[in-house]
Structures are given as structure tokens and as C-alpha cells.
N, C-alpha and C positions, 0 to 999 in steps of 0.2 A: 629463428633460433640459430646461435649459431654452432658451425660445426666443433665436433670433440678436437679435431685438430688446432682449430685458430685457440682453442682456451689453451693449451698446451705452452709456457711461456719458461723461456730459458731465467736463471735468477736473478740476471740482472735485467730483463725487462720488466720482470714481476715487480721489482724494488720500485721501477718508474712509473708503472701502471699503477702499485697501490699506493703510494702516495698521492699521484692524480686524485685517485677516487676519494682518499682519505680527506685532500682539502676541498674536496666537493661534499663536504660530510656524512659519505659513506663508510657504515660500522663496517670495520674488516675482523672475518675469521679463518683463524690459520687450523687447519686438522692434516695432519702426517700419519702417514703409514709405510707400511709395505706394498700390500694391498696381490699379494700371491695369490692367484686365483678366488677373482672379487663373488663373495656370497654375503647372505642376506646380511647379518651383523655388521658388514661394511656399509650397506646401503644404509641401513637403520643410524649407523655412527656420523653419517654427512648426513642425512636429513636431522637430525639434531644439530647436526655443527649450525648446517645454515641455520638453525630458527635463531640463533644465538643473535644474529646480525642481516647486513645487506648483503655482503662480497663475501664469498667463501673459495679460499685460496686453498688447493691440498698439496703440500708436500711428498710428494713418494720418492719415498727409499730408493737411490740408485743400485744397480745389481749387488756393489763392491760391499756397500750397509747390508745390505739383504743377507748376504752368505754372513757376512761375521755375526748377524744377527742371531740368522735362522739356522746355520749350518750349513753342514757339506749337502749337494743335489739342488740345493735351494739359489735364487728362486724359480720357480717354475717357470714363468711369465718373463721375458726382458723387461728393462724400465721404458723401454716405449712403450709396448704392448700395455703395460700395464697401466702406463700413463694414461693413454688412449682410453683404455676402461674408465677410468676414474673422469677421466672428462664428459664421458659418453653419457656418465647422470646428467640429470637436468638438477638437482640442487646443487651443481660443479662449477662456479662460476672461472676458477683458472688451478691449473698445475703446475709445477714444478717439479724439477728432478732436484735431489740433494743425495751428499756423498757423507754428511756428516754424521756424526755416531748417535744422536739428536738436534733439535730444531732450536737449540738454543742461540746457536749465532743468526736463525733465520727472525728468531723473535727480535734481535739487534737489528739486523737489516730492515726488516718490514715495519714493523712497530703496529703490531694487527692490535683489534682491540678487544679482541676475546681468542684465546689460547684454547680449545677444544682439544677434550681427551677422551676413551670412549671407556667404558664401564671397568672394562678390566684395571683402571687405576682410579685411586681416590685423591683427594685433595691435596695429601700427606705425602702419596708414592709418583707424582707427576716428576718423572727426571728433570725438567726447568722451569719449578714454580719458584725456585731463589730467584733464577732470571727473570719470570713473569712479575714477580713480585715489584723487585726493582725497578723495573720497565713500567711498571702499572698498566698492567698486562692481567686482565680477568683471568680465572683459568675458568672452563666449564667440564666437567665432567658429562656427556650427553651418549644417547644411544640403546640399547635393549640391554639385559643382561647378559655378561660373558658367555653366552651356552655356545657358541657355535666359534671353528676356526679351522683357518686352512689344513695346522695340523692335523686337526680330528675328524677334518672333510678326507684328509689326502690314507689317512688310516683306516676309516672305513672303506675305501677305497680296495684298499692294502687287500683286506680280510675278506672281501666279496660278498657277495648276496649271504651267507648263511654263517658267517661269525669266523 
């Protein structure tokens, strides 16, 4: 197995490595996040990406995304540290940092063959299924139902043992 670091790949190595595998005809899947303080719902949302295919690429959110995303304090985690998590699954076959506001231009670069989303959108609210569309680019929606997130982990938090 190998280590969470070597999956770790800057964007433009990604680009050359999934092409490699792509004309070796391995199904590529792209799944992006944040991934602030990784709990269950993350793990659930890549073990659905990967069933989608062979390769499963994740995008995270560089810190710059994260803040205009999530907000001010946020995010918890650097994009290494975080990266490093997200590698550290075993259904993680490689990562990337991204700075952009979605994975739209990463869907142009890569040309994965299945676009994974995780529950909290639908088919209709995926910010680049015009892009996937065009591309011919699957979208999957995969993963458990929205109950669980960093926010509502970091507020309970907040509130302490007794509300």
C-alpha cells in the first residue's frame, strides 16, 4: 500500500498520471471538497465515489476556497494536513489541492469519467453539470444522507456535553 503522501500529486502531475491510466482504460473518478475536520459523511461520500470506477482522484479545497467558502476561523485543518487525511483512506487513490471556486476547470483538465457529488446535492443543483454535461462527464450523486458536517460537528462542540 502505498503511503498518504506519495497519493498527494500537485495539478499538473495529476493531469499526466490520469491520462496515463485513462489510456490504460481505467474509469477515472473526480470527488472535491473541503474536507475540514474529516468525519464519517466524508468517508461514506469517497467510498461511494470510488465504487463509481477504478481511480479515484479527490480535489480539496485549498485554504484560500475554504475561507470564502466556509467563512471567517475556517478552515480548521491547512490544505496539507487535510490533504494528508484524505489520502490516508484506502478508497483514495490520489489528491490534489485546487484554488478554484469549483472543479469545473479541473473537469477540462482531467477528463475523469464520472464527476461524484455527495448527497447534499442533486442532479439539478451540481455547480458543473453544464460542464460535465458538455464533457460527457457522468455526474454521480453517492454517499449517506446529509445528517452529519463539520459545521454541526464544530457547534456541538461549541455547546458542550449538556446543550
Amino acid at each position: 500500500m502505498r503511503s498518504a503522501q506519495s497519493k498527494i500529486l500537485s495539478r499538473e502531475s495529476a493531469s499526466a498520471v490520469l491520462a496515463k491510466l485513462k489510456r490504460e482504460g481505467k474509469r477515472v473518478v473526480l470527488a472535491n471538497g473541503c474536507f475540514d475536520m474529516l468525519h464519517v459523511g466524508h468517508v461514506r461520500y469517497l467510498s461511494g465515489a470510488k465504487r463509481e470506477g477504478d481511480i479515484l482522484i479527490v480535489a480539496v479545497n485549498a485554504d484560500s476556497s475554504v475561507r470564502g467558502l466556509k467563512g471567517p476561523g475556517r478552515p480548521i485543518l491547512d490544505e496539507r494536513a487535510r490533504a494528508q487525511l484524505v489520502a490516508s483512506l484506502r478508497d483514495v487513490d490520489y489528491v490534489a489541492i485546487f484554488s478554484d471556486p469549483n472543479v469545473e476547470a479541473l473537469l477540462e483538465e482531467w477528463r475523469p469519467d464520472v464527476h461524484a457529488k455527495g448527497t447534499d446535492y442533486t442532479a439539478e443543483t451540481v455547480p458543473e453539470r453544464a460542464a460535465s454535461a458538455r464533457l460527457g462527464i457522468r455526474v454521480a450523486i453517492v454517499g449517506d444522507p446529509k445528517d452529519h458536517s463539520t459545521r454541526a460537528f464544530l457547534d456541538s462542540i461549541r455547546k458542550g456535553p449538556h446543550g
